[in-house]
C-alpha positions in Angstrom: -16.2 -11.7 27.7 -18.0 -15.3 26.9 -18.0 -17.4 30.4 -19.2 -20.5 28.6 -16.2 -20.6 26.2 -13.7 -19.1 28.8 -14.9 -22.1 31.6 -15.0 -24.7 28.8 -11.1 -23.5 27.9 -10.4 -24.0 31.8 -12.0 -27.4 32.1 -9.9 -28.5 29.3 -6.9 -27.4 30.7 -7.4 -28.1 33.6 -7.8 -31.9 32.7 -4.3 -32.0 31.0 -2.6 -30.3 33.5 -3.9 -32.8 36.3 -2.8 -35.6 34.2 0.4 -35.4 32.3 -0.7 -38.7 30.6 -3.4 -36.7 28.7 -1.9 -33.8 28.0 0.8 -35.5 26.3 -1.3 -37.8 24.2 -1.2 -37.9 20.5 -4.1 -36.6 18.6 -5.8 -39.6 16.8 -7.8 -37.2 14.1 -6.1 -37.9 10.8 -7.3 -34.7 9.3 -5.6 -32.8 12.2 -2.3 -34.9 11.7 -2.2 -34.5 8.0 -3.4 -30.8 8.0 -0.4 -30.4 10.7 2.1 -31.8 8.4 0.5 -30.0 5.2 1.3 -26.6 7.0 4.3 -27.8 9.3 6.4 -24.6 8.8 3.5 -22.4 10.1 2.7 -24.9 13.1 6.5 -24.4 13.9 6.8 -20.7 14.2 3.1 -20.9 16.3 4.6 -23.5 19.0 7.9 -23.0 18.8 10.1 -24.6 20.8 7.7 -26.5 22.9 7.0 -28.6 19.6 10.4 -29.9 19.9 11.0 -32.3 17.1 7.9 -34.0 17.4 6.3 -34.1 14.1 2.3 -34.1 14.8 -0.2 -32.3 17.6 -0.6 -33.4 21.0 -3.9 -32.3 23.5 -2.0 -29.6 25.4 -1.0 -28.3 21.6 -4.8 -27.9 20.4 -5.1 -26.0 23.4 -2.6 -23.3 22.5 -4.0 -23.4 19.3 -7.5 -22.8 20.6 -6.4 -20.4 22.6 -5.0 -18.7 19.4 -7.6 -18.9 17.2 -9.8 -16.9 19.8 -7.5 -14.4 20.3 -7.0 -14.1 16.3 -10.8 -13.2 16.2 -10.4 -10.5 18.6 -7.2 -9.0 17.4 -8.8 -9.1 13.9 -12.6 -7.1 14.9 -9.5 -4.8 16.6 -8.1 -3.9 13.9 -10.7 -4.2 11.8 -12.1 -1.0 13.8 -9.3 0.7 13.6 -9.1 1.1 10.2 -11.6 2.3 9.4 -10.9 5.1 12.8 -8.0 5.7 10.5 -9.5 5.9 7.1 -12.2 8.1 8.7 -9.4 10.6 10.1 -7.4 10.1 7.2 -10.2 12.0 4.4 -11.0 14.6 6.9 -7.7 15.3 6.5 -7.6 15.1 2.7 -10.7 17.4 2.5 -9.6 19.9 4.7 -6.5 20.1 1.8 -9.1 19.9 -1.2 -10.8 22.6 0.5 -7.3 24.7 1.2 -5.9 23.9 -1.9 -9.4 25.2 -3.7 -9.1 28.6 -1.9 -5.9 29.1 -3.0 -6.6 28.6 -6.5 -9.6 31.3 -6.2 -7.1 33.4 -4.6 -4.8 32.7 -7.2 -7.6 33.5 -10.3 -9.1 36.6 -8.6 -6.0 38.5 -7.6 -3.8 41.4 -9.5 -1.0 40.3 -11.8 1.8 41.5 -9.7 0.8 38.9 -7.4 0.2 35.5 -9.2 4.0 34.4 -9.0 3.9 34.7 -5.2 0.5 32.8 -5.0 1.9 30.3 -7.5 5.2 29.8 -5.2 2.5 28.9 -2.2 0.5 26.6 -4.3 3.7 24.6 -5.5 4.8 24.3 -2.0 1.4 23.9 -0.6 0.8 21.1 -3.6 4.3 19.3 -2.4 2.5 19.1 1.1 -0.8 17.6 0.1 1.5 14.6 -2.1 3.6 13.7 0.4 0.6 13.8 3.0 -1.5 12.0 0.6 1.9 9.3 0.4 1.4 9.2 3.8 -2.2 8.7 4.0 -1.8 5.7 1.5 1.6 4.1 3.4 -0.8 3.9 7.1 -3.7 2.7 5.3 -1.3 -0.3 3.5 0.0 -0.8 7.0 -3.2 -1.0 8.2 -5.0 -3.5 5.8 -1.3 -5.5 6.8 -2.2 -5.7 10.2 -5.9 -6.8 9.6 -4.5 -9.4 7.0 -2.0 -10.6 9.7 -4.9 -12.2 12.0 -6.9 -13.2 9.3 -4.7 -15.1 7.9 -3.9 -16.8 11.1 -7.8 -16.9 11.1 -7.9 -18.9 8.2 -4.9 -21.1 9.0 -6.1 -22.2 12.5 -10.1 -22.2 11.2 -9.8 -25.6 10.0 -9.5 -27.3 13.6 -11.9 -25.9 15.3 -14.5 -24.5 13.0 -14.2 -25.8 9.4 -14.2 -23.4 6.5 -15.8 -20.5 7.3 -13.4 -17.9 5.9 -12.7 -19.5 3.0 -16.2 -20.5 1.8 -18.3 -17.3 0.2 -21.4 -17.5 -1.0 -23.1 -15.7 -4.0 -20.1 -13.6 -4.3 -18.9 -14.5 -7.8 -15.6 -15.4 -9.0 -14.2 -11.9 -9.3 -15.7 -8.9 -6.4 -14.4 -5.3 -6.0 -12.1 -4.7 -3.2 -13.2 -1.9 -0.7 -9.9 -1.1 0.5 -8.4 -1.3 -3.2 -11.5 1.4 -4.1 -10.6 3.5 -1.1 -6.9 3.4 -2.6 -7.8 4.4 -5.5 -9.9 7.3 -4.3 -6.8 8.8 -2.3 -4.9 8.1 -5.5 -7.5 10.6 -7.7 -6.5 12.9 -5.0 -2.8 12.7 -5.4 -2.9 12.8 -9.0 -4.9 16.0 -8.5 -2.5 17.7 -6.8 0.2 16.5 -9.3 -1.0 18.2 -12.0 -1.7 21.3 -10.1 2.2 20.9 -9.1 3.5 20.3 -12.6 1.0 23.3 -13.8 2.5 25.9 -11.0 6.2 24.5 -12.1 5.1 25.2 -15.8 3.7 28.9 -15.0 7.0 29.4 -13.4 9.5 28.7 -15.6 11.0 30.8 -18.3 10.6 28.6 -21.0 9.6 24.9 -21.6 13.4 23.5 -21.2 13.5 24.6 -17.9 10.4 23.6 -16.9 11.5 20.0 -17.8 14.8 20.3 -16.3 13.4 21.4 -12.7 10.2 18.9 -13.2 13.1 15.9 -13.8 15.3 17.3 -10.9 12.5 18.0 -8.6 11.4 14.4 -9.3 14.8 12.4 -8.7 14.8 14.4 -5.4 11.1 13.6 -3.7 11.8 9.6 -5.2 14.6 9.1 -3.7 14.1 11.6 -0.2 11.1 9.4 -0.1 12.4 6.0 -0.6 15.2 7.0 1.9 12.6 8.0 4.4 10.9 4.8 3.9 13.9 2.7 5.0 14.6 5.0 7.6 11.5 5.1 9.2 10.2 1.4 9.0 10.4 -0.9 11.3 12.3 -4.0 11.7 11.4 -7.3 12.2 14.0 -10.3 11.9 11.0 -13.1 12.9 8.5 -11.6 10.5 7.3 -14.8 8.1 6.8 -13.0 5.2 4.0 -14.8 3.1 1.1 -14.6 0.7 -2.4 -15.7 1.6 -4.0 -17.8 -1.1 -7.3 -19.6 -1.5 -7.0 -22.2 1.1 -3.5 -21.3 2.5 -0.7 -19.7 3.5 3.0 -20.1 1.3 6.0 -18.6 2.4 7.7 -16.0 0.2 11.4 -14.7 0.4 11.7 -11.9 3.4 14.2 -9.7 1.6 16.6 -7.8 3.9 17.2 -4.0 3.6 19.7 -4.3 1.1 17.7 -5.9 -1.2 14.1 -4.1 -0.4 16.3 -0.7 -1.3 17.7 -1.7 -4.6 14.1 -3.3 -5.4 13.1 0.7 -4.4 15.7 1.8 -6.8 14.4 -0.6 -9.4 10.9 0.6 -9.3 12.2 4.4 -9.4 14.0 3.4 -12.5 11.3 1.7 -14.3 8.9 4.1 -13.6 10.9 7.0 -15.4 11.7 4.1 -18.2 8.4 4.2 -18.4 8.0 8.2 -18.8 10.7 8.2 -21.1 8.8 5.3 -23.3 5.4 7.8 -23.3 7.1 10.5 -24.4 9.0 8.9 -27.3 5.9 7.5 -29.0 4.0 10.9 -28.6 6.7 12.4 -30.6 6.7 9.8 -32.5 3.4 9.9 -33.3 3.3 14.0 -33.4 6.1 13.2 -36.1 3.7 11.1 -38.2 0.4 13.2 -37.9 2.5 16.6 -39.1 4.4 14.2 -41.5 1.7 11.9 -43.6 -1.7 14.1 -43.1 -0.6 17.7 -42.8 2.8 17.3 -45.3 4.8 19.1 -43.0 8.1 17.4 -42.4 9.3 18.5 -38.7 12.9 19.6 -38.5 15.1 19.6 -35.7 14.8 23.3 -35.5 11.0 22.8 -35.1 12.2 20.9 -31.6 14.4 23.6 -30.6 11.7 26.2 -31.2 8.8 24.2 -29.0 11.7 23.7 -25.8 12.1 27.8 -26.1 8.4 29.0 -26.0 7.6 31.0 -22.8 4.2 30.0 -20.8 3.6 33.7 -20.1 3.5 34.4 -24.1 2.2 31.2 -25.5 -0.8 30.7 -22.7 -1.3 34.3 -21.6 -5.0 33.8 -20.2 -3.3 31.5 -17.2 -1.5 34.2 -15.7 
């Protein structure tokens, strides 16, 4: 601990709790007053009800806040260290999978026909279990960067009155950076989407014929979105107090804190849009697989053509896989 803040803190209070007068005085600063009543809402939820309806900062106020701002510096190394603790655990985890999920596949390559569909039933299962760990991985490092974003923005709200504009002034870092955490994201995320495609290619080898395989792939899909976005609800944590807000440049604006109703159909809105979106892809591919056959081979597809690609079998048409 620093004594020579710590006893500074204690003189200070000490001098407004031996005299009422003091601590009760109105702070003459202007900026102080005026950055009070710029960010009044957040002031409010800090102090409570020992603002009362006063409508600027006393001296026994800027010592709460003091006290505050120090312990928003700690709380954010804190979690700052534990972060990365997690994100260190979390791809020794995701390794140890790369590494199983590797074996397998040699396994898989290397061993006697009879037994590929049994090793292919273990990959697709042991595939589902590297997603949703992967989902999981990403979900507590989201949390995480929350948490450290939590006391920073109190950081930079508080900063201001007792030490300027620290946070909020960078220096040779340009208008635009890369974003560790965003880059660590997206590595987990080139992770996932391998394990995706080795799920979709052990559904493929699977299936009798191409029209099952989409069938089970859509089925499968509508299953894990909506287990998982029922799992989500289920298993967060509720907080009626919680100011929901969005740091900017120099501060912090409230947003709407949406109630579980609402988060749930917003889930069921981003489920939907993402197989709009799937739907979209594949209706221009065959749109444009229509045009290339059509205007530079002269072949005009016909619906029997369609019929004919949903009925291949992956053990005739790609017999090298298995």
């Amino acid at each position: 601990m620093n004594i020579k803040p710590c006893c500074s803190r204690l003189m200070f209070k000490s001098r407004w709790v031996n005299n009422p007068s003091v601590a009760n005085k109105r702070i003459e600063d202007e900026f102080i007053q005026d950055y009070f009543s710029k960010h009044e809402f957040y002031f409010k939820s800090m102090l409570g009800k020992r603002l009362g309806s006063r409508n600027y900062l006393i001296e026994s106020d800027m010592f709460l806040l003091k006290e505050a701002y120090d312990k928003a510096h700690q709380k954010s190394n804190f979690e700052i260290e534990l972060h990365w603790k997690r994100t260190t655990h979390i791809w020794t985890l995701i390794l140890a999978l790369m590494i199983a999920t590797g074996t397998l596949l040699g396994f898989y390559l290397s061993s006697v026909p009879n037994k590929k569909d049994f090793l292919l039933s273990g990959i697709l299962f042991f595939s589902v279990i590297c997603i949703v760990v992967s989902q999981i991985s990403l979900s507590i490092l989201k949390v995480s960067h929350k948490w450290c974003n939590n006391w920073e923005s109190h950081i930079v709200m508080l900063e201001p009155l007792f030490a300027g504009m620290l946070y909020q002034t960078h220096i040779g870092m340009g208008k635009k950076r890369l974003s560790i955490s965003k880059l660590n994201t997206a590595l987990v995320w080139i992770a996932i989407i391998s394990w995706i495609f080795i799920f979709q290619l052990s559904i493929f080898l699977l299936s009798n014929n191409v029209r099952s395989y989409i069938i089970i792939t859509f089925s499968l899909y509508c299953f894990i979105s909506l287990s998982g976005l029922l799992a989500g609800h289920a298993i967060s944590s509720k907080d009626e107090g919680n100011i929901t807000s969005e740091l900017t440049q120099y501060s912090i604006s409230t947003v709407a804190n949406n109630g579980f109703t609402t988060s749930f159909f917003n889930g069921l809105k981003s489920i939907a849009s993402q197989y709009l979106y799937t739907f979209i892809f594949l209706t221009l591919a065959l749109t444009f697989l229509y045009i290339t056959e059509r205007y530079f081979f002269n072949v005009t597809p016909k619906l029997n053509d369609f019929h004919d690609v949903l009925n291949l079998e992956p053990r005739i048409t790609f017999p090298f896989l298995y």
